[in-house]
N, C-alpha and C positions, 0 to 999 in steps of 0.2 A: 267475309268480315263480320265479325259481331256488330250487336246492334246498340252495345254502348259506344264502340268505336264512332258506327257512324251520329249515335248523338253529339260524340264529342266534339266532332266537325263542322256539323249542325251549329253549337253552342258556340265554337271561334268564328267560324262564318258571320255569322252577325255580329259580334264583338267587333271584327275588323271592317265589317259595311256599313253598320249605324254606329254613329259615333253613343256609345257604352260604357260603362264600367262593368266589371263582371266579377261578382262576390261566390268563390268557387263555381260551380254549374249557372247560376242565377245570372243572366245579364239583365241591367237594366239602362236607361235612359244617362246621361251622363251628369244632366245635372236633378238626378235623382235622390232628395235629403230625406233624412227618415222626421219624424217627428214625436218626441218624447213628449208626454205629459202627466203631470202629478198635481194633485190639489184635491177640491172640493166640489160642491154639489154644480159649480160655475162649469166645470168640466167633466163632469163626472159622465160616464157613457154608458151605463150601467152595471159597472162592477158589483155594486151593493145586491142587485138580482141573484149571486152568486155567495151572500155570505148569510149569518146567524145574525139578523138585525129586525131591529122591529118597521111595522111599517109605516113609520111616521120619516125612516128613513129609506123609501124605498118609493120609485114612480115607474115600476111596471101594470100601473092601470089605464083605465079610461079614467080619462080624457088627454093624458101623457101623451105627446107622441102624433096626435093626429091631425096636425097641419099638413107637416110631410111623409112621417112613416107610414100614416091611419093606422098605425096601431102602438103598443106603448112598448120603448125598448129597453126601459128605467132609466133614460134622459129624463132629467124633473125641468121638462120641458113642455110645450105642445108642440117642439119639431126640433132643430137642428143647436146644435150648442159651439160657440165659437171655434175650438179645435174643427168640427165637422166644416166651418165654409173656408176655414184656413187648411187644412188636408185640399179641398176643393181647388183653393187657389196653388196650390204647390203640386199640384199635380199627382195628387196620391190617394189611394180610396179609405173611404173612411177609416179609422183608426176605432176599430174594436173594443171593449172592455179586456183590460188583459186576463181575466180570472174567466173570458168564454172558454167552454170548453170547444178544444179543438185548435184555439187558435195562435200558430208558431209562427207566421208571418213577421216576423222583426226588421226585416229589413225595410220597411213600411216608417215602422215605430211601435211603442204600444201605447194604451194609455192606462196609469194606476193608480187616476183619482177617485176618491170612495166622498158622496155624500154625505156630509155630517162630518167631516172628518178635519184634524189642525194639524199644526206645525206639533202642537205638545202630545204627548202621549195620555195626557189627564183629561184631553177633552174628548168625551162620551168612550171609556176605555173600554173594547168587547165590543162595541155596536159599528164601529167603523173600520176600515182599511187606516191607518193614523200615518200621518209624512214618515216614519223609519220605518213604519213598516212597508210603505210604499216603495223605500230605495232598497230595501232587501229583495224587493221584487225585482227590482229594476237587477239588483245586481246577481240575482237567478237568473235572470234573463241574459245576463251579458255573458255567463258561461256557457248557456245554450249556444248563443250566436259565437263565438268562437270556435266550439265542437261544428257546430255547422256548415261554417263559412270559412272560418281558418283564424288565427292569431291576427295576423297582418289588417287582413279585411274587415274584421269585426272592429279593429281599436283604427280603421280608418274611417268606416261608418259612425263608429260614436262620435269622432271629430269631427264629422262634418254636420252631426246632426243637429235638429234645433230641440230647446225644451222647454216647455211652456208649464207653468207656477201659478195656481189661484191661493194662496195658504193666506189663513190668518182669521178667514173671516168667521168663523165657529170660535175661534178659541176666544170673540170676543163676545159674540152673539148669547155663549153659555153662560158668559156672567151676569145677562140682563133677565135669560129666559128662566134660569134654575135659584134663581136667589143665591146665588153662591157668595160662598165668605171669602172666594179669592184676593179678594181686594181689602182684605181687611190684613192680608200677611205682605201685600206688597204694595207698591206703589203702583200709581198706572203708569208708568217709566220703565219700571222694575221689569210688568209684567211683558210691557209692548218688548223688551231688550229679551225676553227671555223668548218670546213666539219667534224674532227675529234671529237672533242667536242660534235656534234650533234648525231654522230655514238656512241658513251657513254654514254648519254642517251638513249639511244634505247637499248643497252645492260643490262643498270643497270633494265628496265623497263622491259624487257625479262625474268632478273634474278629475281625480286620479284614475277613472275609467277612460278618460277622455274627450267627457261635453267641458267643449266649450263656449256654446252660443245658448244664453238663455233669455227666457223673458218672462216677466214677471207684471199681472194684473194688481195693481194698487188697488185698497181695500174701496167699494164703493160706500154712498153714505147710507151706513148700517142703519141709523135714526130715524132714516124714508124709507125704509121698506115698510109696505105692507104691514108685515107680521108683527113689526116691533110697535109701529104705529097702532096697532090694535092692542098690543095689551098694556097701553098708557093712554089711552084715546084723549084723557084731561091734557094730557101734554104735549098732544101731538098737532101743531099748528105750529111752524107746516112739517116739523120733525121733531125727534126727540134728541135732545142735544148730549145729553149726559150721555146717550150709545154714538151719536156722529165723534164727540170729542172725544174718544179712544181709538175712530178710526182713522183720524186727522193724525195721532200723534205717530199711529204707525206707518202713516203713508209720509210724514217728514223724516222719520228713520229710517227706510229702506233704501232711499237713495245713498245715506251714508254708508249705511252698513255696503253696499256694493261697492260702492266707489275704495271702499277701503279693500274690501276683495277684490274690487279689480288690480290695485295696487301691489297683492300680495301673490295673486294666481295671475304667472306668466301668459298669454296670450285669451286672458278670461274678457269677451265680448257681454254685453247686458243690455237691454233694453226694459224700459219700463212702462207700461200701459195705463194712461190715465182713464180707468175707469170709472173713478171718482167723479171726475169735471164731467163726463161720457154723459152720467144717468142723471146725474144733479141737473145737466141741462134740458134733460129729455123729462123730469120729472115737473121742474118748474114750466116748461115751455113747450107740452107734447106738441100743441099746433105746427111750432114749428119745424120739425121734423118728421111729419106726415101721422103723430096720433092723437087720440082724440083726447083720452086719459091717460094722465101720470101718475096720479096717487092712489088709485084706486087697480085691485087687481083684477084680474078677471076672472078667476075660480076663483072660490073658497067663501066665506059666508062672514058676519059680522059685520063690527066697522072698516071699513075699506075692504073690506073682502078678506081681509087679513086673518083670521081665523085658518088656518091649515088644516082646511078638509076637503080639498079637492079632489074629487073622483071618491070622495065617501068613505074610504076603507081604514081613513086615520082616526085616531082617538077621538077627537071630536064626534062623531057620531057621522051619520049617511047625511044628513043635510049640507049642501052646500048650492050656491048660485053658480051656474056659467054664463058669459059673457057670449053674447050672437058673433060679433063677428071680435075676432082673438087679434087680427092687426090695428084694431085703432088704439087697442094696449100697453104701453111701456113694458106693465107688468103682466106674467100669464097667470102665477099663485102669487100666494101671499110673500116669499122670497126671493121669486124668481124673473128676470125678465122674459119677456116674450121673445119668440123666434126671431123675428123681425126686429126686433132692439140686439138682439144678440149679431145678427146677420150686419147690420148698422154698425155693431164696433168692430168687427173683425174685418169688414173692405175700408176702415183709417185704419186702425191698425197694420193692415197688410199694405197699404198702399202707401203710408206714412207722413200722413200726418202729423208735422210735427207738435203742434199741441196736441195730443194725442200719444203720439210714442217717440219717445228718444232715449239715447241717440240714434238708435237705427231703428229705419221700418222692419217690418217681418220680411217683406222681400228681398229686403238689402240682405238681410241676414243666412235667406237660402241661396240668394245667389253669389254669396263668399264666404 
């Protein structure tokens, strides 16, 4: 007997002793989801290490990375980024940048968020992975997994899969950071409908592959970070309003805009993640939540650390301050929160919390 014969008996052997699913050759676990994700620097896992961008959008340096990895994997992190403890919790190993070389694993999931990158194509264009460009990935990928796995298997994988959504937060950050005249051709209504608008088709394009379960991070308040609080420092007590109240107006819009897609896409499931209320609390009140500081980051240099020059190698120059111990932090840079804030909303969110996430936990959502 050949010896793919007996792989192949091998391969139903277990299919029929452990309870499985079997995606041609591949068996796995049964209640095995993959995990999609698209967005920005919130999720990003280092795709940007892979592309033509500058390094003011790129954290494969020190001190990136060295909570958990010790060493920097272009997570714009010091360790683990919420997709990494939510993979953890679903039982599935880390979720890769899709752009590493080498790596076809899809039945996993992948992930095609790029740093610096929005819903619109106009923000920072050529420097980032941008959300369409994202779902052209996605949907290369879907023909891969078809050729691979079969017809059947692959549009049975996308429907069970879950996809996880940080957009928005760049397309509004670049209007405060680059002086830009956007706002001078629309309204902030205009503009919030058009960032949203763009994020809807990406959904509706997702769902004629087959997702149906998604979930989507509400914008946090942009006005308290770090980075923004340092280049208004006269206006920054305890934030600057003029960046929170654009991100207020898109976190009262998203819920409609879905609700109305959920209306119109047959079996379309959503959840929303209040990251918003998450860091607002954890920023006015680190005590309570085990840190020591909220407003202040822990790299980078200037007022509140806010300055983005962590690990030296951005524009700003090599000077920059680190922080001795990175957990009593909310924040790790000047944009970013810390491992440990990040690990904090991903076990509510996964556990569900409902001020936190509704209508569904992330659990509820992989285990139906």
């Amino acid at each position: 007997m050949s010896l793919s014969f007996h792989f192949y008996i091998l391969v139903l052997y277990l299919c029929i002793i452990i309870p499985t699913q079997c995606l041609g050759s591949i068996c796995l676990p049964k209640e095995h989801v993959a995990l999609f994700i698209f967005g920005d620097s919130i999720l990003d896992a280092g795709n940007n290490n892979y592309i033509n961008t500058t390094t003011d959008l790129k954290a494969n340096f020190w001190p990136y990375g060295e909570t958990f990895f010790k060493y920097s994997t272009g997570r714009p992190d010091d360790g683990r980024l919420i997709p990494d403890f939510i993979a953890e919790y679903a039982n599935l190993p880390l979720i890769p940048p899709y752009l590493h070389p080498g790596y076809n694993r899809y039945i996993d999931g992948a992930n095609f968020a790029s740093a610096g990158s929005g819903a619109l194509d106009e923000t920072r264009p050529g420097l980032v992975i941008d959300l369409n460009t994202q779902l052209n990935y996605f949907k290369n990928m879907e023909t891969l997994l078809r050729q691979k796995i079969g017809e059947k298997e692959a549009k049975e994988m996308l429907f069970k899969a879950v996809y996880l959504f940080s957009v928005g937060n760049n397309d509004y950050n670049i209007l405060f950071s680059t002086n830009s005249s956007v706002l001078q051709s629309y309204s902030r209504e205009e503009y919030v409908n058009m960032v949203i608008g763009n994020l809807a088709i990406v959904i509706k394009e997702i769902y004629k592959k087959g997702g149906r379960k998604h979930v989507f991070l509400n914008l946090p308040p942009l006005g308290c970070l770090p980075l923004v609080k340092a280049m208004t420092p006269e206006k920054a007590n305890p934030c600057v309003e003029e960046v929170t109240s654009i991100t207020k107006l898109h976190n009262e819009a998203l819920p409609k805009a879905l609700k109305k897609l959920e209306s119109e896409l047959k079996g379309l499931k959503y959840s929303i993640a209040d990251f918003y209320t998450f860091l607002s609390e954890r920023i006015d009140n680190p005590s309570k939540y085990g840190f020591k500081e909220g407003k202040i980051a822990c790299c980078g240099t200037g007022p509140y650390n806010g300055i983005y020059s962590c690990g030296g190698k951005r524009a700003d120059g090599p000077k920059y301050e680190l922080c001795r111990n990175i957990s009593d932090y909310v924040f790790f840079d000047a944009p970013h929160p810390s491992e440990k804030a990040y690990q904090q909303f991903a076990e509510l969110i996964w556990s569900g919390s409902p001020n936190v996430i509704r209508p569904h936990s992330l659990k509820e959502l992989f285990d139906h």
